[in-house]
PLY file of the C-alpha trace (Angstrom):
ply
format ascii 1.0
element vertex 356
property float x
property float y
property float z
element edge 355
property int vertex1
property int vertex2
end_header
-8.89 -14.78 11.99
-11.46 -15.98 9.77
-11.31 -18.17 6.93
-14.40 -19.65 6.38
-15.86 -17.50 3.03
-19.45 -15.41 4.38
-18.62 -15.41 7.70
-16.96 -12.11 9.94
-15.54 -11.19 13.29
-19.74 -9.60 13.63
-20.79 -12.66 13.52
-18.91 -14.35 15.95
-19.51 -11.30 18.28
-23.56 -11.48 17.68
-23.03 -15.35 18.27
-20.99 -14.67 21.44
-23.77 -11.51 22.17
-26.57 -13.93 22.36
-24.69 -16.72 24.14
-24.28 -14.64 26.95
-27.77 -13.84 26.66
-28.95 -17.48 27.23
-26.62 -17.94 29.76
-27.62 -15.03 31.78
-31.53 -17.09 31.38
-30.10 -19.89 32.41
-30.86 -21.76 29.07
-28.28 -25.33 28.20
-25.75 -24.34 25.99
-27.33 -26.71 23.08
-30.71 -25.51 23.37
-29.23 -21.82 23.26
-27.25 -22.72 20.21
-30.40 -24.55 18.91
-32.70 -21.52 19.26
-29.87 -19.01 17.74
-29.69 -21.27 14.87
-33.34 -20.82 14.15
-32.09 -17.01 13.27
-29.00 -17.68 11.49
-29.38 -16.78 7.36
-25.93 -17.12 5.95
-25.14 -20.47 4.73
-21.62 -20.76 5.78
-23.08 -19.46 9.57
-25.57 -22.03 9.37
-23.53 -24.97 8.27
-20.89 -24.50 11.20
-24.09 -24.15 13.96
-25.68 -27.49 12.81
-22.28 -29.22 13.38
-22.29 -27.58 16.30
-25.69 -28.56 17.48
-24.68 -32.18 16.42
-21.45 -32.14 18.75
-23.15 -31.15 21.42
-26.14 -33.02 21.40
-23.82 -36.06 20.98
-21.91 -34.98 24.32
-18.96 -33.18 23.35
-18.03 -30.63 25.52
-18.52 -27.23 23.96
-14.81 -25.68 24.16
-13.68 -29.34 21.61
-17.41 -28.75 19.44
-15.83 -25.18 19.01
-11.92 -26.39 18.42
-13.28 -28.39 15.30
-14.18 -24.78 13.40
-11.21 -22.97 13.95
-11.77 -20.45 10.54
-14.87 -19.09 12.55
-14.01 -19.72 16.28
-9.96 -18.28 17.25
-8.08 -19.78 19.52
-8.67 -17.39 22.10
-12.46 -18.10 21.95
-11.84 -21.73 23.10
-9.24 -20.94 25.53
-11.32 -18.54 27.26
-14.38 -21.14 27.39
-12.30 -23.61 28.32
-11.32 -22.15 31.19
-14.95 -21.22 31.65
-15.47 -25.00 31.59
-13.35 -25.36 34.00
-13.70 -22.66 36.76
-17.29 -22.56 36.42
-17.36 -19.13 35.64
-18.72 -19.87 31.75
-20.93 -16.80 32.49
-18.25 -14.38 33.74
-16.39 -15.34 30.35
-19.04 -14.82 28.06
-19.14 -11.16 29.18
-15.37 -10.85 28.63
-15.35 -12.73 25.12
-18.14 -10.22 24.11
-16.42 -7.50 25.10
-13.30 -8.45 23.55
-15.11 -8.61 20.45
-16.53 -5.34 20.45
-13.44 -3.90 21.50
-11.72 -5.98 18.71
-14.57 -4.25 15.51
-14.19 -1.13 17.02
-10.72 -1.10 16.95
-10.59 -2.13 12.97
-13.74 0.24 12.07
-10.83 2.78 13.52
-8.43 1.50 11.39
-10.75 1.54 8.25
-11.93 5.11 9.05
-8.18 6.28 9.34
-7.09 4.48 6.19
-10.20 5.82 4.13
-8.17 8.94 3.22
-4.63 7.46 2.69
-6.70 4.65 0.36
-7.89 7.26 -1.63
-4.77 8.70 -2.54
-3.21 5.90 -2.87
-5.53 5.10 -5.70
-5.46 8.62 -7.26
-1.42 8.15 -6.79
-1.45 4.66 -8.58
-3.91 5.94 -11.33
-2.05 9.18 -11.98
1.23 7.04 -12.36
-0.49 4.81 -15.02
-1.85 7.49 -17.53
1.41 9.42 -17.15
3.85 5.88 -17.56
1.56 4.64 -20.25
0.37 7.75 -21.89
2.27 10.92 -21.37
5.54 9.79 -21.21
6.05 7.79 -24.27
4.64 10.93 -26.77
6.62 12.90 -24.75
8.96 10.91 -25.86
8.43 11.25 -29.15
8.39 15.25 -29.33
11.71 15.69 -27.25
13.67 13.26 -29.40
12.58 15.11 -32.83
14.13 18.02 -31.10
17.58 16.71 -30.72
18.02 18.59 -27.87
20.24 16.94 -24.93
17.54 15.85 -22.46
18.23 16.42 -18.56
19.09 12.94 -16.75
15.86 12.56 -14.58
13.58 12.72 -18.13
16.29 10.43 -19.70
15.39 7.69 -16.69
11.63 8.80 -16.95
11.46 8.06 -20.88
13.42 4.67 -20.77
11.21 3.67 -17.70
8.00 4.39 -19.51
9.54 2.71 -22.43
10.20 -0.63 -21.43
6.43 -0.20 -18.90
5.02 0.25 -22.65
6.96 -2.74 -24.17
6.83 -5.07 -21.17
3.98 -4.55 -19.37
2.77 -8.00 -18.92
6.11 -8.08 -16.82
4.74 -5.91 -14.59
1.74 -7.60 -14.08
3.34 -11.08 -13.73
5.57 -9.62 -11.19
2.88 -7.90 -9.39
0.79 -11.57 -9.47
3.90 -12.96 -8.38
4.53 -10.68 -5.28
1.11 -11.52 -4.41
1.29 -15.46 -4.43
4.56 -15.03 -2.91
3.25 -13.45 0.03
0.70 -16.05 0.55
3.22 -18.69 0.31
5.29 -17.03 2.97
2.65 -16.32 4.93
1.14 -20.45 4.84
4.55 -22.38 5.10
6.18 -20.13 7.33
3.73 -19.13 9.74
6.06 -18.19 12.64
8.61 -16.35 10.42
5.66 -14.18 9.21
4.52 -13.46 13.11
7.53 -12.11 13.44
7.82 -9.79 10.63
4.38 -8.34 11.78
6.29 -7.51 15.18
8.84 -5.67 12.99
6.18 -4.12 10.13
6.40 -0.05 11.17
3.20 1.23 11.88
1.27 -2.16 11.93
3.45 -3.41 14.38
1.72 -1.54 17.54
-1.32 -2.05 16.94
0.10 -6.42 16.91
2.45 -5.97 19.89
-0.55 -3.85 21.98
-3.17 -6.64 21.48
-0.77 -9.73 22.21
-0.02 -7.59 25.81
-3.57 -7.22 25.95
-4.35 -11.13 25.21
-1.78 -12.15 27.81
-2.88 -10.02 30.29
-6.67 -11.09 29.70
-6.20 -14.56 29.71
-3.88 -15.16 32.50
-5.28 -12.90 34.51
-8.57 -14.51 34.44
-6.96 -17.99 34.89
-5.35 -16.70 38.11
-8.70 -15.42 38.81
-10.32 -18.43 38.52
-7.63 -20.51 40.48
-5.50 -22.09 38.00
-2.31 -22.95 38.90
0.78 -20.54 36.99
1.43 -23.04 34.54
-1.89 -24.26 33.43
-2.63 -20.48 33.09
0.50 -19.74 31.11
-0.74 -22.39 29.07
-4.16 -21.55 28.13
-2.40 -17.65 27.43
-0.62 -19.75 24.82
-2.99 -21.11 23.15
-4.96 -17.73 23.25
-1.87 -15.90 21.55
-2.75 -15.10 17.64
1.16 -15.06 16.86
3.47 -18.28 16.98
6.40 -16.30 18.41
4.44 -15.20 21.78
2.60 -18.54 21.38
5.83 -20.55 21.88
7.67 -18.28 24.20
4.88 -18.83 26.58
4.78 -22.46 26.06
8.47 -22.69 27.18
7.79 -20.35 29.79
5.24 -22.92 31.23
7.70 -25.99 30.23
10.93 -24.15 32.50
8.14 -23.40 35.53
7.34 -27.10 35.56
10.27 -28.60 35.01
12.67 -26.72 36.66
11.08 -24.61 39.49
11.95 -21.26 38.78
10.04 -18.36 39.70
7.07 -17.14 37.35
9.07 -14.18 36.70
12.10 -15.66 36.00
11.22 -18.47 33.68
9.36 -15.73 31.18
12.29 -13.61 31.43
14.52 -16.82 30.28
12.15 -17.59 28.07
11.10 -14.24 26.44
14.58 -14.01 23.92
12.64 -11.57 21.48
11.55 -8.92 24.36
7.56 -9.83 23.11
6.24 -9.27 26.96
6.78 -5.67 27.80
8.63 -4.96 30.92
5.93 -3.62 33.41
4.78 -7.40 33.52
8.53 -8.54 34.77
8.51 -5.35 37.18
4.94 -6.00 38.40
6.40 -9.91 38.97
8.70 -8.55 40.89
7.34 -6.01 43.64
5.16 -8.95 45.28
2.41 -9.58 43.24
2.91 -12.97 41.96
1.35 -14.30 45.46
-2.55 -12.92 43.90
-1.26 -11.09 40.50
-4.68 -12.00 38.74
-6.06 -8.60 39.73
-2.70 -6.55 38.85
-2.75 -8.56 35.46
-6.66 -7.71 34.40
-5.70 -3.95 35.39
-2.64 -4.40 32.92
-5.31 -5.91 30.39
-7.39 -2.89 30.61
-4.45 -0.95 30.33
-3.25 -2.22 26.98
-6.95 -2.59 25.59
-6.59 1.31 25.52
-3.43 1.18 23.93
-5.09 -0.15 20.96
-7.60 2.15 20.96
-4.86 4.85 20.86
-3.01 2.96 18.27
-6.17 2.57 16.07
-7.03 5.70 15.99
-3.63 7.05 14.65
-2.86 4.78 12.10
-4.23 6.39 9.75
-1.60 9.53 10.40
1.21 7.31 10.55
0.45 5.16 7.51
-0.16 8.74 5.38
3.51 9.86 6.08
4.32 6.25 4.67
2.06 6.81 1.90
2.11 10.54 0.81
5.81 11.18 1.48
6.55 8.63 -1.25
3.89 9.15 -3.39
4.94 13.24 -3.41
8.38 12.54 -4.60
7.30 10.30 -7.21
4.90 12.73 -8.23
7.70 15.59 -8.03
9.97 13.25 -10.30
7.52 12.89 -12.93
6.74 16.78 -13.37
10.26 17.44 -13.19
10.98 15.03 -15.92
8.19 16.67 -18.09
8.97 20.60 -16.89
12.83 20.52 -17.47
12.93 19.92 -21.05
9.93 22.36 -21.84
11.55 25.19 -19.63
15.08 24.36 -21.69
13.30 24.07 -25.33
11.50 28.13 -24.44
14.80 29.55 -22.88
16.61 28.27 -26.76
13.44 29.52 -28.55
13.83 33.18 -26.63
17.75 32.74 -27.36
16.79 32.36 -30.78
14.53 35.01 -31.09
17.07 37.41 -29.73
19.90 36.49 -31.62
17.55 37.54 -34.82
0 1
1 2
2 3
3 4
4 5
5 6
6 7
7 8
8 9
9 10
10 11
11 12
12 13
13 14
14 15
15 16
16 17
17 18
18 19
19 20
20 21
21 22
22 23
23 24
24 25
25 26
26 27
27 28
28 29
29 30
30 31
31 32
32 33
33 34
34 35
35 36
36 37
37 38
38 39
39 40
40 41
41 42
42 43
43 44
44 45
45 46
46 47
47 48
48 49
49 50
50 51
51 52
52 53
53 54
54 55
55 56
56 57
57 58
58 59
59 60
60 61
61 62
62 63
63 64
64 65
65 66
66 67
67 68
68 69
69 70
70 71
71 72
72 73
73 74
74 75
75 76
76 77
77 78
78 79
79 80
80 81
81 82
82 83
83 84
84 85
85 86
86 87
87 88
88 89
89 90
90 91
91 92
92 93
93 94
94 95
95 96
96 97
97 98
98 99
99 100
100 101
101 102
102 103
103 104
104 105
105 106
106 107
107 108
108 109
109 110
110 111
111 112
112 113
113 114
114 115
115 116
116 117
117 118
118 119
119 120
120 121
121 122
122 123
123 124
124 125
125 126
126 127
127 128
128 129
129 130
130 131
131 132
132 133
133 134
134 135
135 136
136 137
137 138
138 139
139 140
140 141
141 142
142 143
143 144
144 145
145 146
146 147
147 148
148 149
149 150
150 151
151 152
152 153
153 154
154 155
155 156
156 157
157 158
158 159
159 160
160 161
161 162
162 163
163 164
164 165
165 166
166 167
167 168
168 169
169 170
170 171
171 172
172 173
173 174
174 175
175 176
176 177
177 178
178 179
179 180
180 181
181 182
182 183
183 184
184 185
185 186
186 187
187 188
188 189
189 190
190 191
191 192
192 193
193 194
194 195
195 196
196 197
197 198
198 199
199 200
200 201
201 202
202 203
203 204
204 205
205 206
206 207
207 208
208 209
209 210
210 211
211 212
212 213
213 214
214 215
215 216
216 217
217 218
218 219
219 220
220 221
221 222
222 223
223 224
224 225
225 226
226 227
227 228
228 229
229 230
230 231
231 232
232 233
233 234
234 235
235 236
236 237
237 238
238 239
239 240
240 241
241 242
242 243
243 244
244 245
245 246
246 247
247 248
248 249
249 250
250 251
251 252
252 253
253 254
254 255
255 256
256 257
257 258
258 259
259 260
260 261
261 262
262 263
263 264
264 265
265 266
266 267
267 268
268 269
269 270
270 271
271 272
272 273
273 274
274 275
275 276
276 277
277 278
278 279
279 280
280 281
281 282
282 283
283 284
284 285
285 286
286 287
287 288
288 289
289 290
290 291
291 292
292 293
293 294
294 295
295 296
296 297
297 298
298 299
299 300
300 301
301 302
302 303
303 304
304 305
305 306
306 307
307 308
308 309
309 310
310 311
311 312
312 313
313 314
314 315
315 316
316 317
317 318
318 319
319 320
320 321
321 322
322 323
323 324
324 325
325 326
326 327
327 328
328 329
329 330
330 331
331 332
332 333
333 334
334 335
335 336
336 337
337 338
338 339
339 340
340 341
341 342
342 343
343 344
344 345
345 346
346 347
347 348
348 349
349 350
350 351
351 352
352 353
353 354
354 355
């Protein structure tokens, strides 16, 4: 979500905090920016309210003065104040862009607090693997081969991997720089392919499809709300969608509803070919409730903004499994690889010794 370097998702909630503060006073949107500029200490912060102050002060409408910072303000920010803009209801969407917020830092200070643990052994894991590739294994090494003795096949694989880690390590590292830049470049110039994958990620992937239900829900039910007509709301939920795939299912959605006069229902059913939109939405379509379905669809929002919650808060169980479960047989692998040839060089010892 954000790009801009010194700037967080607490700062756009404190922004959006004190927005909805002035509004509730009835203060002008550019003195209200004006006076929570006067507050504002980090540079980058500072440096997006001034052009902010200037665009509005010059008349541009607030929901365009935000478009033109879109590392600091998402796409669902301006959506929802657009339709603010346009239903009158700017106050009324202030609340809900707050609250989304919140919701939104809670649910990653979940996330972090569940992860704490499974960082920490990852790190102990990664470290542990390092002094025993690097260190242990190649004087191992050494010892076991001045023995002549025939080594099991798991040591054997152990040995020659720590051997060539010792010889080429700078291959490792290049690779490991490589897998990084590779991501980002997979992640920049295809944008939509990525979205997908982080439908498709295990773990990760609930926490992605439970907010874009959640988003959908939020937006379109408030559009509804505010008397927008189906498509117009369909569209604004598309341009409030973090992920290209729901972004442009929802687009043709609204394309098929104007075009070619289907039902709501039906046109996101034609249109939804990756099963993004989870069924209750098609079913809730269906029973009736299309004629006023803004209330049924904030109820589905509130719904799915628990989801997350439950999501977020057992990550942190589901990512260990992922984690440890590895990390344990690695582990197991490398005492095995040290163990067998120790417990095979004292049984010939005692063999020795008896035979004397």
């Amino acid at each position: 979500m954000f790009n801009n370097s010194g700037t967080n998702l607490s700062d756009l909630y404190n922004f959006s905090y004190v927005m909805e503060r002035y509004n509730s006073f009835g203060i002008k949107m550019h003195e209200a920016v004006e006076n929570y500029l006067k507050t504002v200490q980090k540079p980058a912060l500072k440096k997006i309210m001034e052009a902010l102050l200037r665009d509005l002060r010059n008349g541009i409408a607030f929901p365009d003065a935000l478009s033109k910072h879109p590392s600091f303000f998402p796409a669902f920010v301006i959506a929802m104040m657009r339709i603010g803009q346009d239903s009158g209801q700017t106050g009324k969407i202030w609340e809900d862009i707050t609250s989304y917020l919140e919701q939104e830092i809670e649910i990653r200070k979940d996330i972090s607090s569940a992860m704490w643990i499974q960082k920490v052994f990852f790190a102990f894991l990664l470290v542990a693997a390092v002094i025993i590739i690097f260190l242990v294994i190649p004087k191992m090494g050494d010892l076991l081969k001045e023995t002549d003795m025939e080594l099991p096949m798991v040591t054997k694989a152990v040995i020659g991997f720590g051997t060539i880690a010792t010889s080429f390590w700078w291959l490792f590292l290049l690779a490991g720089i490589g897998c990084v830049l590779g991501y980002g470049y997979f992640k920049r110039e295809y944008p939509e392919q990525y979205d997908a994958l982080k439908l498709k990620v295990p773990v990760f992937s609930t926490i992605t499809y439970d907010q874009l239900q959640y988003r959908f829900a939020r937006v379109f039910g408030l559009c509804r709300q505010a008397g927008l007509d189906p498509v117009s709301s369909l569209r604004y939920a598309a341009i409030a969608a973090d992920n290209l795939i729901m972004k442009n299912m929802l687009q043709k959605a609204a394309s098929s509803l104007e075009n070619s006069g289907l039902p709501l229902c039906e046109a996101l059913m034609k249109a939804d070919v990756h099963h993004i939109l989870h069924p209750d939405f098609f079913l809730m379509m269906q029973v009736g409730i299309a004629g006023d379905i803004s209330a049924g669809m904030l109820k589905e929002a509130n719904k799915w903004q628990k989801e997350m919650q439950r999501s977020a808060k057992t990550i942190g169980d589901k990512v260990g499994l992922c984690v440890m479960i590895p990390g344990y047989v690695v582990m197991i692998l490398l005492f095995a690889s040290m163990e067998l040839p120790i417990m095979s060089m004292i049984q010939n010892m005692n063999l020795s010794g008896g035979g004397m």
